[in-house]
N, C-alpha and C positions, 0 to 999 in steps of 0.2 A: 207282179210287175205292172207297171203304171209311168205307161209313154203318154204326155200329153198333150193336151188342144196345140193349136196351132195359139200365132200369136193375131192379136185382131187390129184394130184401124190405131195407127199411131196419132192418136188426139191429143197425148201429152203434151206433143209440138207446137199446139194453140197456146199453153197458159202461159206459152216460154215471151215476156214482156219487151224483153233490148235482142233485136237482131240488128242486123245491116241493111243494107238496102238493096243487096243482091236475092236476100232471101223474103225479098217480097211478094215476089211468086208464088213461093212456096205457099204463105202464110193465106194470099186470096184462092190459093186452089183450096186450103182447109176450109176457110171461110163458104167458099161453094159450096162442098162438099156436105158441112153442115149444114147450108139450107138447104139442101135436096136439091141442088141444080147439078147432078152428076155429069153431066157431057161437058159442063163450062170447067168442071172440076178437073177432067181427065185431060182438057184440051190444057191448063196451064199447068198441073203436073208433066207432062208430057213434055211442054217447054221447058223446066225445069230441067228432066230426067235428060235432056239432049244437050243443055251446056255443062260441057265439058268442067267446068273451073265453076259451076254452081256448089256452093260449099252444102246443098238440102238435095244433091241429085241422087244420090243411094236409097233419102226417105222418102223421093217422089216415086223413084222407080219399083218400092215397097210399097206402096200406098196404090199405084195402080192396079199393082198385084194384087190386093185385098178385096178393090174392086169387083175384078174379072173374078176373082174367086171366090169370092163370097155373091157374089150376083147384087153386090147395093149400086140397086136406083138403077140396074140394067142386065143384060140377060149372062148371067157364068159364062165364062169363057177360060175351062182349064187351061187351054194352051195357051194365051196369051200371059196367064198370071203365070205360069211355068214361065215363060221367057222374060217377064218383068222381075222374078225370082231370080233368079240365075242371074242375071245382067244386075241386079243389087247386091247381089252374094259376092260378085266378082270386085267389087268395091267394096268389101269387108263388111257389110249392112248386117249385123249379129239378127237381126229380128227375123230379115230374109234369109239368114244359111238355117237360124232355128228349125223354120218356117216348110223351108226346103227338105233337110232333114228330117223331118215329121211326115213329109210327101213319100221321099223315098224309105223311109221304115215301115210307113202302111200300105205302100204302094200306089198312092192314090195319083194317078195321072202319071205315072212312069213305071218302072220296072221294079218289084221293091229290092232293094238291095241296100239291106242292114250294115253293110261294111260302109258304103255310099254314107249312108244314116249318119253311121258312131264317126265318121270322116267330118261333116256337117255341124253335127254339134258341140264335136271338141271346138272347131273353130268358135262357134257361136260361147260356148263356156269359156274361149281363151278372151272373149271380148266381153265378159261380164253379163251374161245372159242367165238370170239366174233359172228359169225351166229347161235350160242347156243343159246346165249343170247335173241339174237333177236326175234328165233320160240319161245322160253318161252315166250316171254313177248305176241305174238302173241297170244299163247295160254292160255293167262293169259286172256288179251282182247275180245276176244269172248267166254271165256269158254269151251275151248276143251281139252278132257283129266285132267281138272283141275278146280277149283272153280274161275269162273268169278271173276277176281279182278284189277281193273282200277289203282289205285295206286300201285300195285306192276307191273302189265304193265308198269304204268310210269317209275318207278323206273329201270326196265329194260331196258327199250326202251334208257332210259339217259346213259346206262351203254353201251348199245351196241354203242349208237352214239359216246361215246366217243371213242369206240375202232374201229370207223371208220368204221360203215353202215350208211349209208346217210340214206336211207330208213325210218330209225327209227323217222327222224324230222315229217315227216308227222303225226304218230299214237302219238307225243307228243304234235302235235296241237293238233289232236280232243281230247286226254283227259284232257287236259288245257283246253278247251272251256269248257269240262263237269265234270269238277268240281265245287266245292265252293271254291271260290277266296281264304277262310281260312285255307282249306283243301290242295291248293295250293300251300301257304306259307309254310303252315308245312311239304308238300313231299320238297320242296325247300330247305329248311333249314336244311331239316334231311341229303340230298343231297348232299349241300354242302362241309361236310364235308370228303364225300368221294373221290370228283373228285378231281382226279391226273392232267388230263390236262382241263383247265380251258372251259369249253363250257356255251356257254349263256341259259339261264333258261328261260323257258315264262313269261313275265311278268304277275302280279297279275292283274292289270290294265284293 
């Protein structure tokens, strides 16, 4: 079993060229942030994360979290990236319920509780999070936090591989070896019809 990292600083958000001019905020707290001016960073994320109708306030309120919890450019502060967590998760922020999830399955800074966890991630997997995907389908497969179930493992494990976790091929041999060749066909087929980018299927064979 192979629950992973958390997720780290959303810098993607930099190379993104046509915003608006409400998320310009957003864009000079990154801009601080990578020159190592942390405090000017937090103080305009911060502005961000408190208007209300900021269309960047879910990634600000993640981004401080990563801060306080990774200790960049100033001293760890689990509680407050737990509350900057939580308070982005409550806005649907996939990277902070992942993020969240990962906290409560190893218990780090809360109480662990794997139900909490597999709760976390499905959301985070429902918003296209692909190492969401992934710990569900884990936890699908040996029954942690959740009802043991091989075929919806599969079916995750395909989902995540397609959105590019290598990892997942492995845990789609072993359940392809233990299934019924019939039972097989029919996750295959039902499959199918959802993948976007074409990936090869175990054969039935």
């Amino acid at each position: 079993e192979k629950i992973m990292f958390k997720n780290y600083f959303v810098a993607i958000y930099i190379t993104v060229i046509a915003f608006s001019a409400s998320a310009n905020d957003y864009f000079k707290a990154l801009e601080l942030f990578n020159k190592k001016m942390i405090d000017q960073a937090i103080i305009h994320f911060k502005m961000v994360a408190e208007d209300v109708n900021h269309e960047k306030r879910s990634d600000a309120m993640f981004n401080i979290a990563l801060i306080y919890d990774n200790g960049f450019g100033i001293q760890t502060d689990k509680t407050r990236a737990l509350y900057y967590y939580e308070s982005a998760s409550q806005l649907s922020n996939k990277y902070a319920l992942f993020n969240l999830g990962w906290m409560y399955y190893n218990g780090e800074n809360v109480n662990k509780d794997v139900f909490k966890a597999y709760e976390l991630y499905k959301m985070a997997s429902d918003f296209g999070h692909p190492r969401a995907m992934y710990n569900l389908a884990n936890m699908h497969f040996t029954g942690t936090g959740t009802v043991k179930d091989l075929k919806m493992a599969y079916k995750l494990f395909l989902k995540s591989k397609m959105h590019g976790i290598k990892e997942s091929e492995y845990f789609i041999k072993q359940i392809a070896i233990s299934l019924k060749p019939e039972e097989l066909d029919l996750l295959n087929k039902e499959f199918e019809s959802l993948i976007e980018k074409k990936i090869v299927l175990p054969s039935i064979n």
